[in-house]
C-alpha positions as CSV (number, residue, x, y, z in Angstrom):
1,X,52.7,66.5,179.7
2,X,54.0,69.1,177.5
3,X,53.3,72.9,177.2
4,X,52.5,75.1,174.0
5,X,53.2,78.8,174.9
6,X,52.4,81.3,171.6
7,X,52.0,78.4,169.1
8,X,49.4,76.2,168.1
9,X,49.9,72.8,169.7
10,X,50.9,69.9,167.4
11,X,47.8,68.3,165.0
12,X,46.7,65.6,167.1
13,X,47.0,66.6,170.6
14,X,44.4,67.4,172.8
15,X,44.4,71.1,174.4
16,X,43.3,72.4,177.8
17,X,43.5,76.3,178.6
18,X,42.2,78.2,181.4
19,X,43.3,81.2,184.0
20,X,44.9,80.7,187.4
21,X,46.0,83.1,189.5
22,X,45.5,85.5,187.0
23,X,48.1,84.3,184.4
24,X,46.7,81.8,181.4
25,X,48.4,78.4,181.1
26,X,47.9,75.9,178.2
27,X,48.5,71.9,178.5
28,X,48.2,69.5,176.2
29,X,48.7,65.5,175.5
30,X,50.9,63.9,173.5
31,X,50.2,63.3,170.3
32,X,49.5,59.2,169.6
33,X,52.5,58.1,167.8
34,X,52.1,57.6,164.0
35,X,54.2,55.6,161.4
36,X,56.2,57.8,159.3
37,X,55.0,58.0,156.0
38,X,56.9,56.8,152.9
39,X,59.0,59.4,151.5
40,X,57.7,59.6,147.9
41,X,54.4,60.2,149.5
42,X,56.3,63.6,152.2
43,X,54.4,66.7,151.5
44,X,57.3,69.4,151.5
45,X,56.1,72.8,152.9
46,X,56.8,75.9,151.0
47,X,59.5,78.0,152.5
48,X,58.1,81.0,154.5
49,X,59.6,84.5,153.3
50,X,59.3,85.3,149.2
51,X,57.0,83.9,147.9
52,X,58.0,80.4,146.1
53,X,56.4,77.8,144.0
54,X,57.7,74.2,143.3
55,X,59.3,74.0,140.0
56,X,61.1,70.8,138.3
57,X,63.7,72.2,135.6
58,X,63.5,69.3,132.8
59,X,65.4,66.9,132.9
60,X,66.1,67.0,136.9
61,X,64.7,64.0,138.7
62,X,63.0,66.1,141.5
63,X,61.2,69.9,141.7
64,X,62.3,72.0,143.8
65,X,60.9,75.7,145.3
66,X,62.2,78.7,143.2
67,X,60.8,82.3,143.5
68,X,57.9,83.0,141.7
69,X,59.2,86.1,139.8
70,X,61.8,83.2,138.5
71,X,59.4,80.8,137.3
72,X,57.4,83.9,136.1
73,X,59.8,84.3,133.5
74,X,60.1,80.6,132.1
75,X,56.6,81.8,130.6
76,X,57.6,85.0,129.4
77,X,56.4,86.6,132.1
78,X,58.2,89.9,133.9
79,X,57.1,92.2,136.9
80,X,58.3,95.9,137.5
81,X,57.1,96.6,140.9
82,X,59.7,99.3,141.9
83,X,61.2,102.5,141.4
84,X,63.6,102.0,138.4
85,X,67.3,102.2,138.8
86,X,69.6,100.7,137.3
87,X,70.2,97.8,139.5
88,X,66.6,96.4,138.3
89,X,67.0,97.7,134.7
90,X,70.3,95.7,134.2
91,X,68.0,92.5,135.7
92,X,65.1,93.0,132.9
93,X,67.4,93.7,130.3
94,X,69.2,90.5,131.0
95,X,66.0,88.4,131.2
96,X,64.3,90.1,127.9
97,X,68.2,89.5,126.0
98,X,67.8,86.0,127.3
99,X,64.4,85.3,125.9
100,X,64.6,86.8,123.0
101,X,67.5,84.4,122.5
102,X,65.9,81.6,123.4
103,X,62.4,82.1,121.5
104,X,62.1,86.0,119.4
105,X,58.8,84.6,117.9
106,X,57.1,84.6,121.1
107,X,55.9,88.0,122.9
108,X,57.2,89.0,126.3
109,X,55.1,90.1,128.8
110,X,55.9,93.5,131.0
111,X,53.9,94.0,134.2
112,X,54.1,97.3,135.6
113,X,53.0,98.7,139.1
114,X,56.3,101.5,139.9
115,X,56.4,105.2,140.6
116,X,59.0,106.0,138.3
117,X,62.6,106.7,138.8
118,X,66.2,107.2,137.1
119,X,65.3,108.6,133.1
120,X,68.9,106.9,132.4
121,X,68.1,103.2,133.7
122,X,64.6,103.7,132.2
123,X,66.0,104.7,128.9
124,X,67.9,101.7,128.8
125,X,65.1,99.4,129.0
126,X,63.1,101.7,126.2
127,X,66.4,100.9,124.0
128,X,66.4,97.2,124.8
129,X,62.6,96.9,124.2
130,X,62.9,98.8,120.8
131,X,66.1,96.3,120.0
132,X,64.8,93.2,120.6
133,X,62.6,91.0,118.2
134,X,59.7,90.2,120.4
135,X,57.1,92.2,121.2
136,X,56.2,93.6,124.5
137,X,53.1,93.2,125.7
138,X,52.5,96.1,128.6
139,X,50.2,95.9,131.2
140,X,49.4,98.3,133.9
141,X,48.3,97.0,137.1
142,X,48.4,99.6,139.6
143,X,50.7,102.8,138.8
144,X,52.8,103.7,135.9
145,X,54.0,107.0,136.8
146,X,56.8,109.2,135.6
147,X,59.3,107.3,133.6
148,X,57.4,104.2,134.3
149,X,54.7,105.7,132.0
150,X,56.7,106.4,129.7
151,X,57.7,102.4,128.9
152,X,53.7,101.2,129.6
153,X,53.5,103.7,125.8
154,X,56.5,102.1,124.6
155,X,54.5,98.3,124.3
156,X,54.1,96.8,121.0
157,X,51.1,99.5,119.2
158,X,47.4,97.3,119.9
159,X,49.2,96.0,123.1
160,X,49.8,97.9,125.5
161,X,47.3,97.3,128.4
162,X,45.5,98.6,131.9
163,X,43.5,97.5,134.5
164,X,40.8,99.1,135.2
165,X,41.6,100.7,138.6
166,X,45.3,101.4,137.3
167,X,46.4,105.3,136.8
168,X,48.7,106.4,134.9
169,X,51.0,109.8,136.2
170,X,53.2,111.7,133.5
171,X,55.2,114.8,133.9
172,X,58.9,116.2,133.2
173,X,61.8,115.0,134.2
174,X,63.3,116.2,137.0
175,X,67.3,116.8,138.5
176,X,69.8,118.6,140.4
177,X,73.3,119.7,140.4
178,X,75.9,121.4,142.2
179,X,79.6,122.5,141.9
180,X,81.3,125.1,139.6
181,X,78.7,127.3,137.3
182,X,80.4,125.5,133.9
183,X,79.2,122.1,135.5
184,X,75.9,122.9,136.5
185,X,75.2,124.5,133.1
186,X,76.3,121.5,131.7
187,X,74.0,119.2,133.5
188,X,71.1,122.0,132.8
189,X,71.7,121.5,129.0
190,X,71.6,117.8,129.6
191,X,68.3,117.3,131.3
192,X,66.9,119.9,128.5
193,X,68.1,117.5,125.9
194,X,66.7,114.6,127.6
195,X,63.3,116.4,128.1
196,X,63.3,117.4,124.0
197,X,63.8,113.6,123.5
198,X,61.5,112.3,126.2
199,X,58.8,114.9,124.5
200,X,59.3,113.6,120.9
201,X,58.9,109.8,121.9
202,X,55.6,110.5,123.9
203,X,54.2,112.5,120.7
204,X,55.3,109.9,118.7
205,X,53.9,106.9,120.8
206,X,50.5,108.7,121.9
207,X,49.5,110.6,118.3
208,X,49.4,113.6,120.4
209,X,51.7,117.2,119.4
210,X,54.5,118.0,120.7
211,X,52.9,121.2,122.1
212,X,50.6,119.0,124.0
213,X,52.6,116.9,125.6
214,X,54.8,120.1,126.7
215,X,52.1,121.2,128.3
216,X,51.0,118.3,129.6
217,X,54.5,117.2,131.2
218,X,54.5,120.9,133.2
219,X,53.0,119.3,136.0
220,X,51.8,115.8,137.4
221,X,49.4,114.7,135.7
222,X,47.1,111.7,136.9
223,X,44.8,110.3,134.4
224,X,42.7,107.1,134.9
225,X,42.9,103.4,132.8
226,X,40.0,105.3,130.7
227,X,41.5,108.4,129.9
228,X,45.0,106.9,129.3
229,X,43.2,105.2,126.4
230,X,41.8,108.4,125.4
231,X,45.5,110.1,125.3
232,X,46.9,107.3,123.8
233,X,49.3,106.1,126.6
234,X,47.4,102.7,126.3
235,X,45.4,100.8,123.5
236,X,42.8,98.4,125.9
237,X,41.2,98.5,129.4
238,X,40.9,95.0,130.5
239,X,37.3,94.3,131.4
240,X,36.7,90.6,133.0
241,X,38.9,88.1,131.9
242,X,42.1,88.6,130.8
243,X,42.4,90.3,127.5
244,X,46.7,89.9,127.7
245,X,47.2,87.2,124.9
């Protein structure tokens, strides 16, 4: 007799619950014994925790589970799906240097869903995109806001896409500083120039004036899949299928 407390008994065994005394008990039989199956016919579970997918590298006799962010980018394939710093910029970078190495005819596809984050990691990535050979194919699928925005615009022009339910959030860049006054004057100047430049990039990428997006930047500024089109931050709304090739 054996007893399964806060599981599921094994598949096979027969189950008996019921209250005694006022506390539940659950017994069970064992299960009949079964022949153990050949081992090129074992189903291996996949691993509980990230999410993995069985992948066989060629040439290897065998597949084995890999996360699916990693297999993801064997077809070209890359998510941003946090705030941007440069930890995760210096991972992109690396994958779009690699595939642009291995194949610079093929486009790359960038998935975003972040709330922003560092202007300087994010810049990086608008460098490396502009540097490369293949085109970047973006595609909103939840939020692009604040610097994230700003590298959905950057996509290849006629390829840069949005879901339907995505929004889209732009406004200035923000910072801080403290110490001596010649310092903080210094990184005042700085975040001015980065503004100038982060204003002439969005009027170039969106066909909109530079007075417009000045004004526009003052605050946040939420705008649906839709009216990112309008603005230019986007070319297409996916509708039904996907419209990403």
């Amino acid at each position: 007799m054996a007893a399964f407390i806060g599981a599921f008994p094994p598949v096979g065994a027969a189950s008996l619950s019921a209250t005694r005394g006022g506390s539940a008990f659950v017994c069970a039989r064992p299960a009949p014994v079964v022949a153990a199956t050949p081992a090129k016919a074992r189903w291996t579970m996949m691993p509980i925790g990230v999410p993995k997918v069985a992948y066989r590298v060629p040439g290897a006799p065998s597949a084995d589970w890999v996360d699916i962010y990693n297999r993801l980018y064997r077809e070209r394939i890359i998510f941003l799906g946090q705030e941007i710093d440069d930890e995760i910029a210096n991972q992109i970078i690396a994958v779009m240097l690699y595939l642009e190495s291995e194949d610079n005819t093929k486009p790359i596809y960038l998935y975003i869903n972040s709330p922003g984050g560092s202007v300087i990691a994010g810049l990086a990535l608008f460098d490396t995109m502009k540097h490369i050979k293949s085109e970047i194919v973006t595609i909103n699928v939840g939020l692009a806001a604040s610097m994230a925005s700003f590298l959905l615009a950057a996509g290849e022009p006629g390829k840069r896409l949005a879901l339907p339910h995505s929004r889209v959030m732009i406004h200035q860049p923000m910072g801080g500083a403290q110490g001596q006054a010649a310092d903080i004057k210094v990184e005042a100047e700085q975040i001015l120039r980065i503004k100038k430049n982060l204003v002439a990039e969005y009027a170039r990428m969106t066909g909109q004036s530079n007075e417009t997006i000045v004004t526009d930047l003052n605050r946040d500024n939420f705008m649906s899949a839709a009216t990112a089109k309008e603005y230019g931050l986007i070319d297409l709304v996916i509708e039904g299928k996907s419209q990403a090739g």
